[in-house]
C-alpha positions as CSV (number, residue, x, y, z in Angstrom):
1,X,150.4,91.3,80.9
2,X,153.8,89.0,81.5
3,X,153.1,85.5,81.5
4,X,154.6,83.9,84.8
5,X,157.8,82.6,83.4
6,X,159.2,86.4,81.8
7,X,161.0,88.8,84.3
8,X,161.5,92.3,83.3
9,X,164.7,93.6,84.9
10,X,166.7,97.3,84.3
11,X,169.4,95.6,87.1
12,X,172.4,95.3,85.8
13,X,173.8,92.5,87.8
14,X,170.7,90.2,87.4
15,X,171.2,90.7,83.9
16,X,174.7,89.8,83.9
17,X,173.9,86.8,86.3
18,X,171.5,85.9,83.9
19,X,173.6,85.8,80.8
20,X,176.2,84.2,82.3
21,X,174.7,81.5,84.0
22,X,173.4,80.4,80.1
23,X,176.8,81.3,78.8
24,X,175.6,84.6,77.1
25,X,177.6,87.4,76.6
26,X,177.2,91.1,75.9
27,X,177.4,92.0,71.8
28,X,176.7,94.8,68.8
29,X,175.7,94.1,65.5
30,X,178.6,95.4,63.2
31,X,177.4,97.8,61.6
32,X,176.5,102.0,62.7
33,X,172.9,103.7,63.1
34,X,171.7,106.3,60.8
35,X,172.5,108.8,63.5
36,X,176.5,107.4,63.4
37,X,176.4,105.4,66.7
38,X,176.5,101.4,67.5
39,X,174.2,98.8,65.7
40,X,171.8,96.9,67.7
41,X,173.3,95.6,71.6
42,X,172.2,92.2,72.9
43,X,172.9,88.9,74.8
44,X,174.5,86.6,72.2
45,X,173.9,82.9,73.1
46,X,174.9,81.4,70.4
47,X,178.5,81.0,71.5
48,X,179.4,80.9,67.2
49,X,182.1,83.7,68.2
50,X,182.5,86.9,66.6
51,X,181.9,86.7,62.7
52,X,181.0,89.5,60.0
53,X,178.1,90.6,61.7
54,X,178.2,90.0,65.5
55,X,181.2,91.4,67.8
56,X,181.3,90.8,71.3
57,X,181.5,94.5,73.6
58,X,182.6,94.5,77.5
59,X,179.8,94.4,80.3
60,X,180.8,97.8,80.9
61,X,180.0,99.3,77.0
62,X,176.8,97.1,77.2
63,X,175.6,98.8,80.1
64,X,176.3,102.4,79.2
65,X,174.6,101.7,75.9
66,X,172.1,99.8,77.6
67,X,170.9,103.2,80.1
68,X,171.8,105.1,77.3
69,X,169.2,103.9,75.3
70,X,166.6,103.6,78.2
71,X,166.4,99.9,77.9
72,X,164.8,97.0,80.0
73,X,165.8,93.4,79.9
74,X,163.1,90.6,79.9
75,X,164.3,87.4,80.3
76,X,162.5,83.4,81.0
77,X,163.3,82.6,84.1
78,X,162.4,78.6,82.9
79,X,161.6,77.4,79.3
80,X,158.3,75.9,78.9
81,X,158.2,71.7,78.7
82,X,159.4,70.9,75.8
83,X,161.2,74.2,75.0
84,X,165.2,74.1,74.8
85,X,166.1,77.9,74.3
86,X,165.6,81.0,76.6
87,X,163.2,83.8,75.6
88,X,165.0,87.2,76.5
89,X,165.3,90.5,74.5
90,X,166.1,94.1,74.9
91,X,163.1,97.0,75.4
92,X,162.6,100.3,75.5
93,X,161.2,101.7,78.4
94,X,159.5,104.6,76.3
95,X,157.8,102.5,74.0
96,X,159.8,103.9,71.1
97,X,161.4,101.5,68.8
């Protein structure tokens, strides 16, 4: 079960809405997958710019490795009191890691 405050979205504009309304943007991990394709895609919020490990992609690769991949988004739509960052992640819609 979803607590209250976690939305699960496959939207891609509610995502981007979401991102960039907490100044997130679309990144990769730097480095390739065993099968030769992109590391690990993701909001980054951390706004520390690209470095070694982190580059930042275009909405447009996000997304295509996004449905690619069969992914959802779940995202807080408020922190709890007391809280000052905002849960979201990526998931598969298969279950498969």
């Amino acid at each position: 079960m979803i607590p209250e405050n976690l939305r699960t979205t496959k939207d891609h504009e509610e995502i981007k809405r979401w991102a960039e309304e907490h100044n997130g943007r679309p990144a990769v991990t730097r480095h390739e997958t065993r099968a030769g394709g992109v590391g690990i895609i993701g909001i980054d919020l951390a706004d520390f710019g690209e470095d070694e490990y982190v580059q930042r992609i275009s909405w447009e690769d996000f997304f295509e490795q996004f449905d690619e991949r069969r992914l959802a988004f779940v995202y807080e739509e408020e922190t709890r009191p007391g809280e000052k960052h905002w849960f979201h992640k990526l998931t598969r819609l298969d279950g498969r890691p």
